[in-house]
CHARMM internal coordinates of N, CA and C (Angstrom, degrees):
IC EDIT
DIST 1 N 1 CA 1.4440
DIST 1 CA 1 C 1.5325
ANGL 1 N 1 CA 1 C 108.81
DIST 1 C 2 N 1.2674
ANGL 1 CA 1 C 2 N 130.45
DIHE 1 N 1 CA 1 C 2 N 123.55
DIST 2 N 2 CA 1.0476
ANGL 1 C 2 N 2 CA 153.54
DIHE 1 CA 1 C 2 N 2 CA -179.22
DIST 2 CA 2 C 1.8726
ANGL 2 N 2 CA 2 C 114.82
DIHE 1 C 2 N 2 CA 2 C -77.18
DIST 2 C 3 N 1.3555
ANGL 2 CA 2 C 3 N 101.80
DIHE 2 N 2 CA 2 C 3 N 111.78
DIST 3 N 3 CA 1.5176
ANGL 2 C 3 N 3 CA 108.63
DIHE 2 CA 2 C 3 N 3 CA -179.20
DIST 3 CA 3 C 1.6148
ANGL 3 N 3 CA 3 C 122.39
DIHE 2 C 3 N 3 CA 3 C -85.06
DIST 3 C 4 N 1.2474
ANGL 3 CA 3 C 4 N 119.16
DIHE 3 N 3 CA 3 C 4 N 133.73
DIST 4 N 4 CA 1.6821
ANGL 3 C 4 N 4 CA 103.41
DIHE 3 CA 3 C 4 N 4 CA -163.34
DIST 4 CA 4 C 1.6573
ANGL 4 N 4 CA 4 C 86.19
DIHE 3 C 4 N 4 CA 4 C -130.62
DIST 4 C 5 N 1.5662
ANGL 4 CA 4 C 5 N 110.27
DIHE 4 N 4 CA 4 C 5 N 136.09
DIST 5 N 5 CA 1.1836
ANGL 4 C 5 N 5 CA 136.08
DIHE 4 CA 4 C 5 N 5 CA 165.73
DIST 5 CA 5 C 1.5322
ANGL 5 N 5 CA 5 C 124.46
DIHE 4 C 5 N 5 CA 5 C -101.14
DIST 5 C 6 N 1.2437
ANGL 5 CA 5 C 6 N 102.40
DIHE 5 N 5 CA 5 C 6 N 147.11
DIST 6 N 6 CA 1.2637
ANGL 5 C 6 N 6 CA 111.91
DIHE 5 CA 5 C 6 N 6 CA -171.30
DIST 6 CA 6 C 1.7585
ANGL 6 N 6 CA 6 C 102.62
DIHE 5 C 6 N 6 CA 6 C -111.02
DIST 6 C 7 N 1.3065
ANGL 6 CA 6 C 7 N 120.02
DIHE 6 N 6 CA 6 C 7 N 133.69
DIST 7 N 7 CA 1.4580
ANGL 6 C 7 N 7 CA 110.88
DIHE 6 CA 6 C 7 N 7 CA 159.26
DIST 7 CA 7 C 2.3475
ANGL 7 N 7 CA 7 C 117.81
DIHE 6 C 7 N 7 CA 7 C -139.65
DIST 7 C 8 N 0.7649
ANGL 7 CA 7 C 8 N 101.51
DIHE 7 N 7 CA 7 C 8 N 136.64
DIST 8 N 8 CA 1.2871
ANGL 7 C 8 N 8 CA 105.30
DIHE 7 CA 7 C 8 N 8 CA -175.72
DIST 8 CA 8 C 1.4117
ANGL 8 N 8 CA 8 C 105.90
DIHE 7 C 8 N 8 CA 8 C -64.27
DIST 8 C 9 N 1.4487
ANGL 8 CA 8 C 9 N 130.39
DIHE 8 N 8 CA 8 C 9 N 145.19
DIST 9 N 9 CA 1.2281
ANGL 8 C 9 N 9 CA 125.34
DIHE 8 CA 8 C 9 N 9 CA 157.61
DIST 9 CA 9 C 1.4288
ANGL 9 N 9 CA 9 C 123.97
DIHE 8 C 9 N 9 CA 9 C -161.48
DIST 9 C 10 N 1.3472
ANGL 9 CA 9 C 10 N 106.59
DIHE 9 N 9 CA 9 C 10 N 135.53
DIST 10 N 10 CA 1.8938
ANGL 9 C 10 N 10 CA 113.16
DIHE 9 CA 9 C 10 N 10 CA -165.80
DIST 10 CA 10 C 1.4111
ANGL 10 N 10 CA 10 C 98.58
DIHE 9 C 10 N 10 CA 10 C -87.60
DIST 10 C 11 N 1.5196
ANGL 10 CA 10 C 11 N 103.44
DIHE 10 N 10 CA 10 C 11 N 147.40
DIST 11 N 11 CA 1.4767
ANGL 10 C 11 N 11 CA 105.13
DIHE 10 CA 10 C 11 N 11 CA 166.59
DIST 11 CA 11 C 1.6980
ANGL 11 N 11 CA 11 C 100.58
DIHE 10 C 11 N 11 CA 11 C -168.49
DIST 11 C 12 N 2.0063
ANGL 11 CA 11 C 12 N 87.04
DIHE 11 N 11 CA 11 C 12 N 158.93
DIST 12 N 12 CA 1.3281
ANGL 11 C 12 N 12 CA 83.58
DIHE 11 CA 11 C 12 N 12 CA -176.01
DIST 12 CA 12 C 2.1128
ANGL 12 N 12 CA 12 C 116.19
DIHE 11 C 12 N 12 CA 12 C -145.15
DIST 12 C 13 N 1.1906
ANGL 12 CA 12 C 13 N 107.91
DIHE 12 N 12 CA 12 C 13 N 161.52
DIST 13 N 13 CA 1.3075
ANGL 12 C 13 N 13 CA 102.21
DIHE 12 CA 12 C 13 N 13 CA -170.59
DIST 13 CA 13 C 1.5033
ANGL 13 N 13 CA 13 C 127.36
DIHE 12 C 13 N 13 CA 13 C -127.92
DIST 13 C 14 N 1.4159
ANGL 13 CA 13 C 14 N 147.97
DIHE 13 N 13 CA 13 C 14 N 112.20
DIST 14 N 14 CA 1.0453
ANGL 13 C 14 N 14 CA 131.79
DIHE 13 CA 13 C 14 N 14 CA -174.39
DIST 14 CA 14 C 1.7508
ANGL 14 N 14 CA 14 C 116.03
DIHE 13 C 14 N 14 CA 14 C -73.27
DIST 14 C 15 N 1.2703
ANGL 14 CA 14 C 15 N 108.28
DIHE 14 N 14 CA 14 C 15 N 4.08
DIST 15 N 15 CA 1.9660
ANGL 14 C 15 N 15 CA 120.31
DIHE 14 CA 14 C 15 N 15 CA 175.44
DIST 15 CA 15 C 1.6352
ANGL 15 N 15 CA 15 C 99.22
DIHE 14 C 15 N 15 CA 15 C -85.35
DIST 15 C 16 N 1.2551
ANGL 15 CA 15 C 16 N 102.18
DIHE 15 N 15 CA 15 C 16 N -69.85
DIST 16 N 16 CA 1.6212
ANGL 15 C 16 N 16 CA 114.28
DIHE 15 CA 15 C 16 N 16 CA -133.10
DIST 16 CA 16 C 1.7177
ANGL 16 N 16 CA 16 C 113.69
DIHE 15 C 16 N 16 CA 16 C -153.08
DIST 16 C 17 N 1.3015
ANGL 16 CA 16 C 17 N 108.40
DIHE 16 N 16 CA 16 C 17 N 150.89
DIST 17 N 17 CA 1.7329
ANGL 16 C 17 N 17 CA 97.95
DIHE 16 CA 16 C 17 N 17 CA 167.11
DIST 17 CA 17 C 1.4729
ANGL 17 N 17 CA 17 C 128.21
DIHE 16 C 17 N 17 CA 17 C -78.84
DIST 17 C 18 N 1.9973
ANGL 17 CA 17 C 18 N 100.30
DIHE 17 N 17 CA 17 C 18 N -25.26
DIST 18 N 18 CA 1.0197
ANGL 17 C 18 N 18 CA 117.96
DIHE 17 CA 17 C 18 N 18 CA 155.20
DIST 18 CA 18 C 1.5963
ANGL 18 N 18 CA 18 C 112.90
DIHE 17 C 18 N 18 CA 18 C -59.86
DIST 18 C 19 N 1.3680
ANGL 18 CA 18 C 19 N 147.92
DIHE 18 N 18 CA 18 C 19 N -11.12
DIST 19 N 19 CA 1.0521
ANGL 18 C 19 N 19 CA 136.69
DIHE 18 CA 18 C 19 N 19 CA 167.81
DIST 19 CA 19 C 1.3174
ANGL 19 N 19 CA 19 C 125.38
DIHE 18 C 19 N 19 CA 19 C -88.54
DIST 19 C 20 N 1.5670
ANGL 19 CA 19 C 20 N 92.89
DIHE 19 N 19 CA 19 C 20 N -29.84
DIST 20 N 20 CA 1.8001
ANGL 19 C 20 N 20 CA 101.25
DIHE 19 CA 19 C 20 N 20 CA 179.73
DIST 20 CA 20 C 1.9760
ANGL 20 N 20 CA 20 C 116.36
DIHE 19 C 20 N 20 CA 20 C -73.73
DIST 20 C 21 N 1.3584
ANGL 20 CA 20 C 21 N 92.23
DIHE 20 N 20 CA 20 C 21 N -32.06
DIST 21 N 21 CA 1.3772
ANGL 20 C 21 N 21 CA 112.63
DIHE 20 CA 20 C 21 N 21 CA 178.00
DIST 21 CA 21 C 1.9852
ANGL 21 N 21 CA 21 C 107.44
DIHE 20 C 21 N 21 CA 21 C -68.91
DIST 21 C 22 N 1.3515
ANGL 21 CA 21 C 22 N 96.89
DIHE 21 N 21 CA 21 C 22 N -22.32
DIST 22 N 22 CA 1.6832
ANGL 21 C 22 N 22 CA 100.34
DIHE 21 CA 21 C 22 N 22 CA 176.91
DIST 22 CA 22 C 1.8772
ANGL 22 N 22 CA 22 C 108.43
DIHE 21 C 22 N 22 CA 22 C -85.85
DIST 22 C 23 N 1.1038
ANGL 22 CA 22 C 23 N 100.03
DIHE 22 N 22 CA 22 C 23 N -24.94
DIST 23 N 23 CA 1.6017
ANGL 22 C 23 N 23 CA 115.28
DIHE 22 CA 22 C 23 N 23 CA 162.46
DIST 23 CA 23 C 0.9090
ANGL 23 N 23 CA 23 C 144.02
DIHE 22 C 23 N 23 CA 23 C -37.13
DIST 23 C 24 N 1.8487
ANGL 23 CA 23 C 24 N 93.64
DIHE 23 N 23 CA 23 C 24 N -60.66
DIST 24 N 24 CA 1.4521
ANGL 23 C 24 N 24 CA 110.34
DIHE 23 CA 23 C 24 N 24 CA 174.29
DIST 24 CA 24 C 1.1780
ANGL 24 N 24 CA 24 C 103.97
DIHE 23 C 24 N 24 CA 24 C -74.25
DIST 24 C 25 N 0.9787
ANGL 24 CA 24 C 25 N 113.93
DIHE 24 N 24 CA 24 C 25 N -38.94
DIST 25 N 25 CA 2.0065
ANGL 24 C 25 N 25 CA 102.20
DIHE 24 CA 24 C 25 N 25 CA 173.01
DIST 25 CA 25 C 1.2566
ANGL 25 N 25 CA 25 C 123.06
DIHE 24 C 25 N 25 CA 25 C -53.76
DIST 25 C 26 N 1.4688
ANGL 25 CA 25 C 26 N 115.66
DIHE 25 N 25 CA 25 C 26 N -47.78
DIST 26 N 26 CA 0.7802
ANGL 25 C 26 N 26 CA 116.58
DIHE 25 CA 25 C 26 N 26 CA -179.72
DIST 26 CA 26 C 1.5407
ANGL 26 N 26 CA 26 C 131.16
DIHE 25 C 26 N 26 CA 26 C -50.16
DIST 26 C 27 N 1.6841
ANGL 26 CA 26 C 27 N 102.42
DIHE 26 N 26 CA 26 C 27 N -51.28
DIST 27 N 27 CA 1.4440
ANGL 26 C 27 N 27 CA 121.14
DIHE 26 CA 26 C 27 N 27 CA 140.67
DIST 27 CA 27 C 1.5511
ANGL 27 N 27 CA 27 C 128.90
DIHE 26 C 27 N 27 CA 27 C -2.36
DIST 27 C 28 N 1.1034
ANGL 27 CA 27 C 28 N 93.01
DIHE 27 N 27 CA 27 C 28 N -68.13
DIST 28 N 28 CA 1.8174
ANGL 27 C 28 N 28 CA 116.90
DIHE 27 CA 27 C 28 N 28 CA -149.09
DIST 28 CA 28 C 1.3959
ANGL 28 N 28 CA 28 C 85.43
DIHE 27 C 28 N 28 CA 28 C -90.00
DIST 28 C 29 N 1.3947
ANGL 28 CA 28 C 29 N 133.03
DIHE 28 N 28 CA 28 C 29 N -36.61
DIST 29 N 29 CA 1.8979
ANGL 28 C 29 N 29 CA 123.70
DIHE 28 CA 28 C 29 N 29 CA 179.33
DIST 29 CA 29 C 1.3756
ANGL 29 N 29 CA 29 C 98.50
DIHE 28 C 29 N 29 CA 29 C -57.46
DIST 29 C 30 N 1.0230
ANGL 29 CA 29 C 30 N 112.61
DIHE 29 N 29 CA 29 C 30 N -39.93
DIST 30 N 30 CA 1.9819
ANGL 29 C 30 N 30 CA 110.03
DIHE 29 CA 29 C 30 N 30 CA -149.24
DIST 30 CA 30 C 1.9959
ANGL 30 N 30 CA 30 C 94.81
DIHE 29 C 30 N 30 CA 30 C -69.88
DIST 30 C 31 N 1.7803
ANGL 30 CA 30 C 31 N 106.92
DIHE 30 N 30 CA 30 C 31 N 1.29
DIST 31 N 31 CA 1.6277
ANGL 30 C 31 N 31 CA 94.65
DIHE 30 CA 30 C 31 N 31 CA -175.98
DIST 31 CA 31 C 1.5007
ANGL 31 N 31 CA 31 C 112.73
DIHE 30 C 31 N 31 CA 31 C -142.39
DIST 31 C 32 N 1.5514
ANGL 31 CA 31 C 32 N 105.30
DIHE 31 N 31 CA 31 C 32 N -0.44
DIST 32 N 32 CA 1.4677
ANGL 31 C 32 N 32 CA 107.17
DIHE 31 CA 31 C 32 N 32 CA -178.48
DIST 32 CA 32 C 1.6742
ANGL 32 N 32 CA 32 C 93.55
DIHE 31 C 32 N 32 CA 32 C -142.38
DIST 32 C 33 N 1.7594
ANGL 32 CA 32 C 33 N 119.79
DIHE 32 N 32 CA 32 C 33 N -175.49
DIST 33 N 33 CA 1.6257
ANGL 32 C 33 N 33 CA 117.82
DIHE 32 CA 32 C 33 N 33 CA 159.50
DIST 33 CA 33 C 1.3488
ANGL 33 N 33 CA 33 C 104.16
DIHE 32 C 33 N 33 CA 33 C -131.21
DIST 33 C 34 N 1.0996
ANGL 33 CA 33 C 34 N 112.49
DIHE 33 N 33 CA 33 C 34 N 161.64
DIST 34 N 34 CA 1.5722
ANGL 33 C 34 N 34 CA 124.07
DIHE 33 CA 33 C 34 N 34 CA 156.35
DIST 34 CA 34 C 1.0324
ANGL 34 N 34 CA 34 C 110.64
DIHE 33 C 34 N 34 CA 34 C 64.65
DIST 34 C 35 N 1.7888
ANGL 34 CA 34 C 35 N 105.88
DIHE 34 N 34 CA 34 C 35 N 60.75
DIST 35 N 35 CA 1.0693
ANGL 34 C 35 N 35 CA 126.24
DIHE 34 CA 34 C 35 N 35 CA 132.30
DIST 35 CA 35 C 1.4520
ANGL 35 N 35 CA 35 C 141.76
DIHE 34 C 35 N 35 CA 35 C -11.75
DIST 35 C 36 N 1.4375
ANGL 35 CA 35 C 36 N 150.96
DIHE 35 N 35 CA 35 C 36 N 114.46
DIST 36 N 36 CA 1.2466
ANGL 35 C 36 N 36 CA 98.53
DIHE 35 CA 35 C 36 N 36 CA 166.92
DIST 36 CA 36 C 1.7221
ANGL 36 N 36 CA 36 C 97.53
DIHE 35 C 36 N 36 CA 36 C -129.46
DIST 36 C 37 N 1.2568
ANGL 36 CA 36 C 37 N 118.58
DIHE 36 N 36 CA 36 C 37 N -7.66
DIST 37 N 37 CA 1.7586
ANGL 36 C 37 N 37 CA 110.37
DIHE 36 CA 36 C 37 N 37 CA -163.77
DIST 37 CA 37 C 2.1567
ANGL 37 N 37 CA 37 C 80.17
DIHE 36 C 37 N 37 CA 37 C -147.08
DIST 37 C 38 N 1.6404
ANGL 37 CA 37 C 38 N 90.88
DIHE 37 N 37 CA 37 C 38 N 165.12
DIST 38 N 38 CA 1.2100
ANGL 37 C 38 N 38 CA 122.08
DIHE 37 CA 37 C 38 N 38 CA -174.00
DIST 38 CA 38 C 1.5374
ANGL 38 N 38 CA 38 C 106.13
DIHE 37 C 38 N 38 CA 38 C -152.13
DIST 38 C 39 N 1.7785
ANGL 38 CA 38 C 39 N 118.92
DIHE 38 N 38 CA 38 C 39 N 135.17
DIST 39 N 39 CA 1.2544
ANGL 38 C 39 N 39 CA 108.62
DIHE 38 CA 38 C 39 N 39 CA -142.29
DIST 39 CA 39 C 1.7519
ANGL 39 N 39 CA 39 C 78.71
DIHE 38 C 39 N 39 CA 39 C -135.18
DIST 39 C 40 N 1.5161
ANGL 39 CA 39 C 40 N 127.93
DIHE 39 N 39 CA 39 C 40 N 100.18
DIST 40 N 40 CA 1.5566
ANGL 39 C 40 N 40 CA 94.17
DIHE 39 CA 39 C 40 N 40 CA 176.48
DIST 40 CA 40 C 1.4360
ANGL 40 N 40 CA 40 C 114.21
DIHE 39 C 40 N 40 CA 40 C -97.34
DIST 40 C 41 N 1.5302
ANGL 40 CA 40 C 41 N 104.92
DIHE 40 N 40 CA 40 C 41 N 124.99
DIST 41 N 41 CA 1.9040
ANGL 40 C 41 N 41 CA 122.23
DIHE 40 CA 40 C 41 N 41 CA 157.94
DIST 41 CA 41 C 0.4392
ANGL 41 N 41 CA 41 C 117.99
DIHE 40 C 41 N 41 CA 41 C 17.58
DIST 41 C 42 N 1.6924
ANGL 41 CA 41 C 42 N 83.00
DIHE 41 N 41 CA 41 C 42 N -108.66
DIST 42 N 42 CA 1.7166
ANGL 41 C 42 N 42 CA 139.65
DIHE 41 CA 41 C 42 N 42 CA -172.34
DIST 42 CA 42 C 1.5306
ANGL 42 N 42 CA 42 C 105.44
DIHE 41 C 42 N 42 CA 42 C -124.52
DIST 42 C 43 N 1.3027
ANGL 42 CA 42 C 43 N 120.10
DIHE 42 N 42 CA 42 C 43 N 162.28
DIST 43 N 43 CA 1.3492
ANGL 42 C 43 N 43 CA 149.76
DIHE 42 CA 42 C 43 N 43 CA 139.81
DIST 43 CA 43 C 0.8798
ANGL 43 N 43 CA 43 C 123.29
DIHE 42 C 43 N 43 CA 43 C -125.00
DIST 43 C 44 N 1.5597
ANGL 43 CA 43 C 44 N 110.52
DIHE 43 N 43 CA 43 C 44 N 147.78
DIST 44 N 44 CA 1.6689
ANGL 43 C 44 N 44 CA 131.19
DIHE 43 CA 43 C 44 N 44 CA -176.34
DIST 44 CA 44 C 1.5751
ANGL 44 N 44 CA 44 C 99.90
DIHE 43 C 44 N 44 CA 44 C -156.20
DIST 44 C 45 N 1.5867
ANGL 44 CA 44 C 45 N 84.05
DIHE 44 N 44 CA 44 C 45 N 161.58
DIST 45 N 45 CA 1.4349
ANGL 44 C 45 N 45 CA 108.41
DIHE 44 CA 44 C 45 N 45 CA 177.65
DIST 45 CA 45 C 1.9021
ANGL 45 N 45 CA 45 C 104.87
DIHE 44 C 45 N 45 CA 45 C -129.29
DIST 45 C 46 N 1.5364
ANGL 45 CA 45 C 46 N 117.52
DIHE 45 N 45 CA 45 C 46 N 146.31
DIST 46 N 46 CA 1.1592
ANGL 45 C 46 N 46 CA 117.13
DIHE 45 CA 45 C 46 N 46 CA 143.18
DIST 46 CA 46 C 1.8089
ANGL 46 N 46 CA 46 C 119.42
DIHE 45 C 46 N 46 CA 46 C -101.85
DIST 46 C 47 N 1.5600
ANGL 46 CA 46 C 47 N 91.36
DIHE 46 N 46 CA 46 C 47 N 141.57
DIST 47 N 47 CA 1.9442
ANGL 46 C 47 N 47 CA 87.87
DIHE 46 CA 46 C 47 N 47 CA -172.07
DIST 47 CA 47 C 1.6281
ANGL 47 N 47 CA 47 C 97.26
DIHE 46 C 47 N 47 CA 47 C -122.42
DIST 47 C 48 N 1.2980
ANGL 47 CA 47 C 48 N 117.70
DIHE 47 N 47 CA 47 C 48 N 153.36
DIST 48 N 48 CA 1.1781
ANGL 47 C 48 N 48 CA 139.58
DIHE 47 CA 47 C 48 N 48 CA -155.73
DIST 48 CA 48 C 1.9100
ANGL 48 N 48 CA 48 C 97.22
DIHE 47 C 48 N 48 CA 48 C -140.18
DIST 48 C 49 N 1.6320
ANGL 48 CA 48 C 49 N 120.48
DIHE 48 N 48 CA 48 C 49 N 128.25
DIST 49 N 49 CA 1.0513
ANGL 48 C 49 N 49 CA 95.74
DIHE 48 CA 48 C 49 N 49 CA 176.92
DIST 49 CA 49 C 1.4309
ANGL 49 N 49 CA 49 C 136.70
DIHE 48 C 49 N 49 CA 49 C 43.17
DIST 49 C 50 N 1.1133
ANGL 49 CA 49 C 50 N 126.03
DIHE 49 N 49 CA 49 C 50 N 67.94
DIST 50 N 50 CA 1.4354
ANGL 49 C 50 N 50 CA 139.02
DIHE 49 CA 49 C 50 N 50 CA -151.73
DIST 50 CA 50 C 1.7487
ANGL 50 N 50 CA 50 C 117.06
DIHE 49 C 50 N 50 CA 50 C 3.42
DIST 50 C 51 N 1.7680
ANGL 50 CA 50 C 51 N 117.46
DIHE 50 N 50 CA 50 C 51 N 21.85
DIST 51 N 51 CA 0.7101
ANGL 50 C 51 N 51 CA 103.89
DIHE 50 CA 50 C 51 N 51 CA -179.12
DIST 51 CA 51 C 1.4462
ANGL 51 N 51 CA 51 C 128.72
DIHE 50 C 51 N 51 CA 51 C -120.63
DIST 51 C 52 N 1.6260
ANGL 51 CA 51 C 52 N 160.04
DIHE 51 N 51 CA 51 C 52 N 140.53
DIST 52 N 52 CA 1.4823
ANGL 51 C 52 N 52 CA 129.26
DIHE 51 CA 51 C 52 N 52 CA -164.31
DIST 52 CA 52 C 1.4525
ANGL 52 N 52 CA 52 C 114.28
DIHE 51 C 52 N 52 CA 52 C -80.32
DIST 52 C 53 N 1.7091
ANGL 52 CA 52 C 53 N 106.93
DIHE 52 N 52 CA 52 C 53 N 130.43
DIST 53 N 53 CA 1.3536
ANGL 52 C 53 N 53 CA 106.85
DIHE 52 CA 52 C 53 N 53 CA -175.83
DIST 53 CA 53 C 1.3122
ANGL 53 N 53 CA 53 C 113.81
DIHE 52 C 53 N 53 CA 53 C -130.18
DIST 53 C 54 N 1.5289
ANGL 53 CA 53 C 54 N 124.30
DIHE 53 N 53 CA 53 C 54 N 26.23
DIST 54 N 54 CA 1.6789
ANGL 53 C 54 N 54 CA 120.05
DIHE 53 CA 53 C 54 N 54 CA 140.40
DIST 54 CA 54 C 1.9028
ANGL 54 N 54 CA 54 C 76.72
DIHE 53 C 54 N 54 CA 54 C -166.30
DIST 54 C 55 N 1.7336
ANGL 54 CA 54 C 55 N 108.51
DIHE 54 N 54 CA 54 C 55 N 165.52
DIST 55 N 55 CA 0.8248
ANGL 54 C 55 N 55 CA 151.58
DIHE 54 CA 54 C 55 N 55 CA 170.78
DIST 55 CA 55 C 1.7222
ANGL 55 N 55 CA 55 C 114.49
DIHE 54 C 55 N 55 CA 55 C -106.30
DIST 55 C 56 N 1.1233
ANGL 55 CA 55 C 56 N 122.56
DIHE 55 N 55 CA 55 C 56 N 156.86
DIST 56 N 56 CA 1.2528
ANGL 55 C 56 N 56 CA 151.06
DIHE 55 CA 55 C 56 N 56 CA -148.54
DIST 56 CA 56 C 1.7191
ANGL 56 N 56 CA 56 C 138.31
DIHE 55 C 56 N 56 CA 56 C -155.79
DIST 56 C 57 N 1.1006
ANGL 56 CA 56 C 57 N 120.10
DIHE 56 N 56 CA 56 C 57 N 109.25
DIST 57 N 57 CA 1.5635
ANGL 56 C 57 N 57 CA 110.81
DIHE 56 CA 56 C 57 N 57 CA -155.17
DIST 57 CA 57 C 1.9021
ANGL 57 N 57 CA 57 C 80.93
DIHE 56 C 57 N 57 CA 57 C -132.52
DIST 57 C 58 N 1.7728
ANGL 57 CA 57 C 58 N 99.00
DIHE 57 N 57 CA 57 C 58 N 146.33
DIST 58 N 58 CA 1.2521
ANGL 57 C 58 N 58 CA 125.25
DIHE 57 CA 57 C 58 N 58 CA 151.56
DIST 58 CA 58 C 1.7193
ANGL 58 N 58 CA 58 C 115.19
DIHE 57 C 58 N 58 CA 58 C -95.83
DIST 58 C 59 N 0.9676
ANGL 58 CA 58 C 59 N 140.82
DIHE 58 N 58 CA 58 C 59 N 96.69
DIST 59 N 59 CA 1.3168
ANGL 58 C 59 N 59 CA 131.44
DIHE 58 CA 58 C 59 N 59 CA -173.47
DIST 59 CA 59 C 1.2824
ANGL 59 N 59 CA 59 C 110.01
DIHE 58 C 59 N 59 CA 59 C -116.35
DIST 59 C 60 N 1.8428
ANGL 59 CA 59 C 60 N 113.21
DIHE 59 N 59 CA 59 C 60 N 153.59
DIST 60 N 60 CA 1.4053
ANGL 59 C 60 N 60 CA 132.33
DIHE 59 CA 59 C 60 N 60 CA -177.12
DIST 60 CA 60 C 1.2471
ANGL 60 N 60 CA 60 C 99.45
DIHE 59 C 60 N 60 CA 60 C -127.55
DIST 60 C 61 N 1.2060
ANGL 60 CA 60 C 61 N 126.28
DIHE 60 N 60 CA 60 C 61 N 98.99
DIST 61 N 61 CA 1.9222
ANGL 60 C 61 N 61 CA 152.86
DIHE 60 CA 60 C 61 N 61 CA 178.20
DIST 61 CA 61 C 1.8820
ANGL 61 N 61 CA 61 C 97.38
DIHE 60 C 61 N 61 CA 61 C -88.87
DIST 61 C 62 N 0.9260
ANGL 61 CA 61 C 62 N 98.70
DIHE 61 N 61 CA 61 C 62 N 124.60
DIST 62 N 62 CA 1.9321
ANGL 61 C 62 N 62 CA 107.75
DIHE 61 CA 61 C 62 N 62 CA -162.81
DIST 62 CA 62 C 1.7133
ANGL 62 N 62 CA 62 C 71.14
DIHE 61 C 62 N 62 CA 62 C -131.11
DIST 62 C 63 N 1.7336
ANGL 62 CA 62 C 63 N 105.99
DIHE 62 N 62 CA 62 C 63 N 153.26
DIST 63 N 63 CA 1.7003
ANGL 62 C 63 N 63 CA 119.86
DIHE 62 CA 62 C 63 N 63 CA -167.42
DIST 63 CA 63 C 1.3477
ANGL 63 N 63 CA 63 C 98.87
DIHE 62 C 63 N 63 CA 63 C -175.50
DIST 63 C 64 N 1.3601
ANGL 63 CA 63 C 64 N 129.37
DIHE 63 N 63 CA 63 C 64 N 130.75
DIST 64 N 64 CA 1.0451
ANGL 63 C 64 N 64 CA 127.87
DIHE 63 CA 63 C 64 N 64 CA 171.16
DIST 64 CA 64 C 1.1850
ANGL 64 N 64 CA 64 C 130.51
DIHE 63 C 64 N 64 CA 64 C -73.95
DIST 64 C 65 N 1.3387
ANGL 64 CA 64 C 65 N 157.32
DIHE 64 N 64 CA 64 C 65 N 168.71
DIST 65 N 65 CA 1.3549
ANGL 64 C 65 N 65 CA 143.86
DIHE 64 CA 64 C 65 N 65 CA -156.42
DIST 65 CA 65 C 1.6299
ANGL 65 N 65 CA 65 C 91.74
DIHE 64 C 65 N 65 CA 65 C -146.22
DIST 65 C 66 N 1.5065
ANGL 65 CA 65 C 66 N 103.00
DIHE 65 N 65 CA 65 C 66 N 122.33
DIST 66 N 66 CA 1.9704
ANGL 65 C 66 N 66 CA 113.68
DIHE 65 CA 65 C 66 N 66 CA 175.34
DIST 66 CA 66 C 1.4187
ANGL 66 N 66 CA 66 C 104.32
DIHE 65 C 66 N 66 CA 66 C -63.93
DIST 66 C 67 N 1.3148
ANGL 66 CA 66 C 67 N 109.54
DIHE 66 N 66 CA 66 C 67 N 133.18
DIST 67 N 67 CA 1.5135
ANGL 66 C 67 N 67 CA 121.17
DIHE 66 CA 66 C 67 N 67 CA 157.67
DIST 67 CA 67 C 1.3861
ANGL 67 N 67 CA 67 C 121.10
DIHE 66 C 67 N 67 CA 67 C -65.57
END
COOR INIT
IC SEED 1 N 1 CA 1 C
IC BUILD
């Protein structure tokens, strides 16, 4: 039986949400493996001058854990 973990992780992007959301993955490899799903929260933006100038992801990175 296969154990699946959950871990929270913030991230953020001056592209895209699709970039920030590639982040947190990116993130979350550099400390666990085997990954398999990414769940996002929340999103946000900070805006500057009515315009958006980074993006923002709440993410839930789920990974299976070796027996």
């Amino acid at each position: 039986m296969a154990i699946v973990k959950v871990i929270e992780v913030i991230a953020n992007s001056d592209k895209s949400f699709d970039d920030a959301a590639q982040n947190a993955v990116n993130e979350a490899a550099r400390s666990v493996k085997n990954i398999e799903s990414v769940y996002i929260k929340e999103m946000n933006a900070n805006v500057e001058g009515n315009r958006i100038v980074s993006y923002g992801v709440n993410a839930k990175v789920s990974f299976t854990v070796e027996s």
